[in-house]
C-alpha positions in Angstrom: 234.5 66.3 -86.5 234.9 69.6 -84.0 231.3 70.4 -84.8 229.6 67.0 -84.2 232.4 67.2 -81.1 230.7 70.9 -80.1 227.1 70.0 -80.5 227.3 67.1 -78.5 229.0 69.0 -74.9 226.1 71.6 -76.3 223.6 69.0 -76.0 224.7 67.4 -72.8 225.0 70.9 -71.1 221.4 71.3 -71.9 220.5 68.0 -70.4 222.5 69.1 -67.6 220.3 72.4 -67.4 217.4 70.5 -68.4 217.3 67.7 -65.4 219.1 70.1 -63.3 215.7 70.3 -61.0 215.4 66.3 -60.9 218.7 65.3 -60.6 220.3 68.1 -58.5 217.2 68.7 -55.8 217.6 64.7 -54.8 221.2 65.3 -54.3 221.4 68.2 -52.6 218.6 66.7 -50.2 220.6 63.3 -49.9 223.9 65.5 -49.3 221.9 67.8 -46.6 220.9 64.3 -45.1 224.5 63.1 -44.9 226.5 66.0 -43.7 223.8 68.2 -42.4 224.6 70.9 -44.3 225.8 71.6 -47.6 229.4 71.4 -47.7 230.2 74.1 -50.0 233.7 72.0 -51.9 231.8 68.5 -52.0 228.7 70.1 -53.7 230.7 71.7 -56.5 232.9 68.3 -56.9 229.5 66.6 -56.9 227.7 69.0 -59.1 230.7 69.2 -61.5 230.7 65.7 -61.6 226.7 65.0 -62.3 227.9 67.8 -65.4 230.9 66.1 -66.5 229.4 62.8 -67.0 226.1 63.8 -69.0 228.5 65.6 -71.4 230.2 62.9 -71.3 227.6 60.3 -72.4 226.4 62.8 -74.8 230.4 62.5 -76.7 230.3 58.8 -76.5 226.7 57.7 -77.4 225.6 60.2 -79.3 223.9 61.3 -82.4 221.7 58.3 -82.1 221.6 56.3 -85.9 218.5 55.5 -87.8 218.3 51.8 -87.4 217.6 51.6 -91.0 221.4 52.2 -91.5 222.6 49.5 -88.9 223.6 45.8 -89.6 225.3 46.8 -92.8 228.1 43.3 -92.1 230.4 46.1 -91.1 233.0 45.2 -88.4 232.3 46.8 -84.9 235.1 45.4 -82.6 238.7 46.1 -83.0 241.1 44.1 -81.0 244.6 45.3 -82.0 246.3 47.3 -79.6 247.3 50.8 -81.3 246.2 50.1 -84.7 245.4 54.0 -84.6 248.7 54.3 -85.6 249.1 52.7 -88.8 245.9 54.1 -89.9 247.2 57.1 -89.1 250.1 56.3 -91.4 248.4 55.0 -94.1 246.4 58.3 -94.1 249.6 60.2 -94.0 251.1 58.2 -97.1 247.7 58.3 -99.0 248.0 61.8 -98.8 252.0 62.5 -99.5 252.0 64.0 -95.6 254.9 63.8 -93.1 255.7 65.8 -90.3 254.6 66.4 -86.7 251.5 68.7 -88.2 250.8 66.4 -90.8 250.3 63.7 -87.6 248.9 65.9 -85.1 246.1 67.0 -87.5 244.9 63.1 -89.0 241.7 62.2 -87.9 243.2 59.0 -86.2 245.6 60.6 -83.8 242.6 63.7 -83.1 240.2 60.6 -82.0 242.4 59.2 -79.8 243.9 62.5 -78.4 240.0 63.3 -77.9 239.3 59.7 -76.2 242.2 60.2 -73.6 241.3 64.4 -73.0 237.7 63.1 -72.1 239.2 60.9 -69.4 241.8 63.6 -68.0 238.9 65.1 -65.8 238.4 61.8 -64.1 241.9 61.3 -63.1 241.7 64.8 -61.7 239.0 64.5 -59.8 240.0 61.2 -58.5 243.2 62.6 -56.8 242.6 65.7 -56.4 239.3 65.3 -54.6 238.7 62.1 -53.8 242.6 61.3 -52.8 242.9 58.1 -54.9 246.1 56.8 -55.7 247.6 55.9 -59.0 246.5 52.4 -59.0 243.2 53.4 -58.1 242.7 55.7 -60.7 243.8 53.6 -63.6 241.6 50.9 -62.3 238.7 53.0 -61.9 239.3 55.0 -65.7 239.9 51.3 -67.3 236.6 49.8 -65.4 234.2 53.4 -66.9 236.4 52.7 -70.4 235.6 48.9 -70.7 231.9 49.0 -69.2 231.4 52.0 -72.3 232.8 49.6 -74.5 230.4 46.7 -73.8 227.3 48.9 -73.7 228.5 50.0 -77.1 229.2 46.4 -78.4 226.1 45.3 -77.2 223.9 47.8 -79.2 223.5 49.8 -76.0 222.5 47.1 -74.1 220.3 45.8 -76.4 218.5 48.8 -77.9 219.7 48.7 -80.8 219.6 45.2 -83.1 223.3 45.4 -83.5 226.3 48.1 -82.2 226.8 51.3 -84.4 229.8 53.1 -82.8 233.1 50.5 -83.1 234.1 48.5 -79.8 238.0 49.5 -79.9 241.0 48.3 -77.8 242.5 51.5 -78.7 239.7 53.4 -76.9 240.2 51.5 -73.8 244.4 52.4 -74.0 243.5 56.2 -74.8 240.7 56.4 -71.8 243.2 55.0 -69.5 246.0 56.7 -70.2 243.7 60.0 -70.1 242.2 59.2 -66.5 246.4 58.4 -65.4 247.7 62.1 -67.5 244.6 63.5 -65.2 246.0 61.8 -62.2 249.5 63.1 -62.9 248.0 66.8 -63.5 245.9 66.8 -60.5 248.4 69.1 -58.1 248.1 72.1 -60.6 244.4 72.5 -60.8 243.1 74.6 -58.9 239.3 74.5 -60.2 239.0 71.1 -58.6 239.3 72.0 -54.8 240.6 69.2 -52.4 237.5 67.7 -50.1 237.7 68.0 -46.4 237.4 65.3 -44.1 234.5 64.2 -43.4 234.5 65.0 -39.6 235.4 68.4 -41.2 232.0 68.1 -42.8 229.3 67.8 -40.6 227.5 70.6 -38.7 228.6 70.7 -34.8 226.5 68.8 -32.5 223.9 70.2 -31.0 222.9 72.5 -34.2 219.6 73.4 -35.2 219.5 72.5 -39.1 218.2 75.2 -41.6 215.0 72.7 -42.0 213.7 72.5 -38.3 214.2 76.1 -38.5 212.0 76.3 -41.3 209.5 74.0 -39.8 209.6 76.3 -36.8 208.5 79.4 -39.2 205.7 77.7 -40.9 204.0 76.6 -37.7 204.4 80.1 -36.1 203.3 81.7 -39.8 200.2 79.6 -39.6 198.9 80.8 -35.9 200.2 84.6 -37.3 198.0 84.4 -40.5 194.8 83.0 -38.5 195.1 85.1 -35.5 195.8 88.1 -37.6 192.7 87.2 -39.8 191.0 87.0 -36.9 191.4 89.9 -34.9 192.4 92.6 -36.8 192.1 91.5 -40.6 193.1 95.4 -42.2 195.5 96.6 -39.5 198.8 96.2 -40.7 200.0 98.1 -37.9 198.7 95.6 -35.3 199.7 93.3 -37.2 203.4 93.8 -37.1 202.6 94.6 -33.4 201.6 90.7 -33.1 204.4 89.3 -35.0 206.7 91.8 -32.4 204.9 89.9 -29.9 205.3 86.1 -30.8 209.2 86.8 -32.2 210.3 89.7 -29.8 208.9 90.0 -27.0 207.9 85.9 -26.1 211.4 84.9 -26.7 212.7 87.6 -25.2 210.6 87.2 -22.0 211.4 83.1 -21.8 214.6 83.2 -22.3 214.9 82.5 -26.2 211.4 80.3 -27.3 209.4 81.2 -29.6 206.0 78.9 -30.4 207.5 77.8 -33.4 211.1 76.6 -32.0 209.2 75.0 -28.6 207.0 73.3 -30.9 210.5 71.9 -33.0 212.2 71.5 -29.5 214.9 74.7 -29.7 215.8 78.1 -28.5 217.8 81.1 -29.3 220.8 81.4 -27.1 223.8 84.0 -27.4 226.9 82.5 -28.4 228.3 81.6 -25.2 224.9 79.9 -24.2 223.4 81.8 -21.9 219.9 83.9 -21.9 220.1 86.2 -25.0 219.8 89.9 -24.5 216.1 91.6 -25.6 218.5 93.4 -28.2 220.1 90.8 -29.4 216.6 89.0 -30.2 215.3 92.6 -31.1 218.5 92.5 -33.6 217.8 89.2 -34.7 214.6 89.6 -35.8 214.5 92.9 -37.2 217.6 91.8 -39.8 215.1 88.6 -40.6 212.1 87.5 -40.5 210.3 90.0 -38.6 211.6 92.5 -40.4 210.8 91.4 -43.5 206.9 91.0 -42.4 207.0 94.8 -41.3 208.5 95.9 -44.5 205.9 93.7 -46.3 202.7 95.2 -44.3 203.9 98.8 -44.0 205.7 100.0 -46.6 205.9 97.8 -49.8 202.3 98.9 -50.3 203.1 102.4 -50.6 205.7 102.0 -53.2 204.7 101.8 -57.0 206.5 100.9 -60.7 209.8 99.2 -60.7 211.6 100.7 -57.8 208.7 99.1 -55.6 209.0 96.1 -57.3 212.8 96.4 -56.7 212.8 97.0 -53.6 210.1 93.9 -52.9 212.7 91.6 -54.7 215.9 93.0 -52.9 214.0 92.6 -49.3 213.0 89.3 -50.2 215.9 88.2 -51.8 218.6 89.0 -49.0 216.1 87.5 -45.9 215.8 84.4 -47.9 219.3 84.1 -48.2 220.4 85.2 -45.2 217.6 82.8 -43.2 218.1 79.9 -45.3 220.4 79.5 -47.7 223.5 80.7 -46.6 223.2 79.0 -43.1 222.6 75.7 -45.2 226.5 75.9 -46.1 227.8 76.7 -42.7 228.9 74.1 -39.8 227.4 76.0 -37.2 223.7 76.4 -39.7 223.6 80.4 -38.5 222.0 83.0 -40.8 223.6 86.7 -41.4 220.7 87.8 -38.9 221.9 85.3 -36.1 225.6 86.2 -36.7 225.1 90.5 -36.6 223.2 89.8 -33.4 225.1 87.3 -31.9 222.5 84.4 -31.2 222.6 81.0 -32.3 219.8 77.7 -32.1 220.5 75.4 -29.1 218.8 72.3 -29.3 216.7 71.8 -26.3 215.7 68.1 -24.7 212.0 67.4 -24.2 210.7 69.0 -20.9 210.2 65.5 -18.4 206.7 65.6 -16.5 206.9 65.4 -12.8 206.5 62.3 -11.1 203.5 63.9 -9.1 201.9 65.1 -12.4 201.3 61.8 -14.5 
């Protein structure tokens, strides 16, 4: 029983790696779209939970039968409460057994002890994370319990010509009373962390998001590659000297826009609000992007075998997560770049046209 138990969490953890990319990508996207960011507690609850219930379905549903075994005029509902128990002492007495060893061992009471631990994660989260009360949870655990129940009764909904895992009462008690034990436990676990409100969730207003950042990027990346093509196709020297000149020297010379962040209506500000500093955008840029372009076009190309290559990941690696991923977690959306320098984006309204001018 432990080893059909262990290769079914092995298979839904491999689902869970395995649809990670479809199911995880949407969420995080619908998650970025509802808070603005991703809220680093709610992600793992959310996460945890999308991993959680595809093991779970794996324990309950599978290994699938071969239909050629179904429909054998066996009995697939039970409808006595606790009938666990005097299978488990007919077992017992079958086998000349007594004791709390003897009980704790049967396969009855192990079925039921595993039908209730399945549930325990469910109460947790439901308190600990989510705040529900008692009542709340047992509902919720007895609705999952019962709604697993019917799909099972029904052949899963009609897949199969007739059910081939047993519709029990006694799974229904055990599930419930595993989602209230998780309820009661919730205080003491400290792997499920407690979600902040959700005004404690969303970015501040005002902030420039991680995307229109990126947006911002592309568009100036584009006019970099074509101009650079352009002009001056095999100098990599002018052509760090032109991305100085759009991400330096422009923004430093109109008070924080850039063509990219003008086009995505933003501009770098210090953190007070007022005009940044030529070293603080000088700062800025060399700990990101722009640096990352000059390392790229002067010196990666000198270095050879696996400390080049090193090197090329460790550069890219830290920019990328420093420009967009950790900002993506943060309130206030800044990279490590914007914090060492002291900037921050400031959303910017459209520029009216004079009156005269239209």
């Amino acid at each position: 029983m432990l080893s059909s138990y262990l290769e079914n969490i092995r298979t839904g953890f491999l689902a869970f790696v395995g649809m990670g990319a479809l199911i995880l990508l949407p969420l995080v996207a619908l998650h970025y779209y509802r808070y603005g960011r991703i809220e680093p507690r709610r992600a793992l609850v959310l996460y945890g939970l999308v991993l959680y219930g595809l093991v779970a379905l794996a324990l309950i549903f599978l290994p699938f039968p071969n239909r050629e075994n179904l429909c054998q005029d066996q009995q697939m509902l039970s409808t006595v409460p606790f009938q666990w128990v005097t299978d488990m002492r007919n077992n017992m007495e079958a086998y000349g057994r007594s004791g709390i060893v003897a009980m704790a061992t049967s396969t009855a009471f192990i079925q039921q002890a595993f039908n209730a631990a399945l549930f325990v994660p469910l109460g947790i989260v439901l308190r600990k994370a989510y705040g529900k009360g008692v009542l709340a949870t047992v509902f919720i655990g007895l609705a999952i319990s019962l709604i697993v129940e019917v799909v099972q009764y029904t052949g899963n909904m009609g897949i199969y010509p007739c059910p081939y895992r047993i519709s029990d009462v006694d799974d229904l008690i055990s599930n419930t009373s595993g989602s209230l034990l998780g309820w009661m436990i919730a205080p003491v676990a400290i792997v499920v962390p407690a979600l902040p409100d959700p005004d404690e969730s969303v970015v501040r207003p005002g902030t420039v998001s991680v995307p229109r950042k990126a947006l911002a990027l592309v568009a100036e990346a584009v006019v970099f590659l074509v101009v650079a093509r352009l002009l001056f196709p095999t100098n990599a020297w002018l052509q760090v000297g032109l991305a100085v000149a759009m991400r330096i020297v422009l923004p430093a010379a109109t008070g924080g826009w850039t063509l990219g962040s003008w086009l995505m209506r933003y501009r770098t500000r210090a953190l007070n609000g007022s005009r940044p500093s030529p070293a603080r955008i000088a700062v800025r840029e060399l700990l990101g992007i722009t640096g990352l372009v000059a390392y790229a076009l002067l010196l990666s190309p000198h270095l050879t075998n696996w400390t080049g290559f090193g090197l090329d990941l460790a550069a890219i690696t830290l920019v990328l997560l420093g420009t967009f991923a950790t900002p993506a977690f943060r309130r206030d959306q800044q990279g490590w770049h914007e914090r060492v320098a002291g900037t921050r984006g400031v959303l910017q309204a459209p520029v009216p046209v004079p009156q005269a001018a239209r």
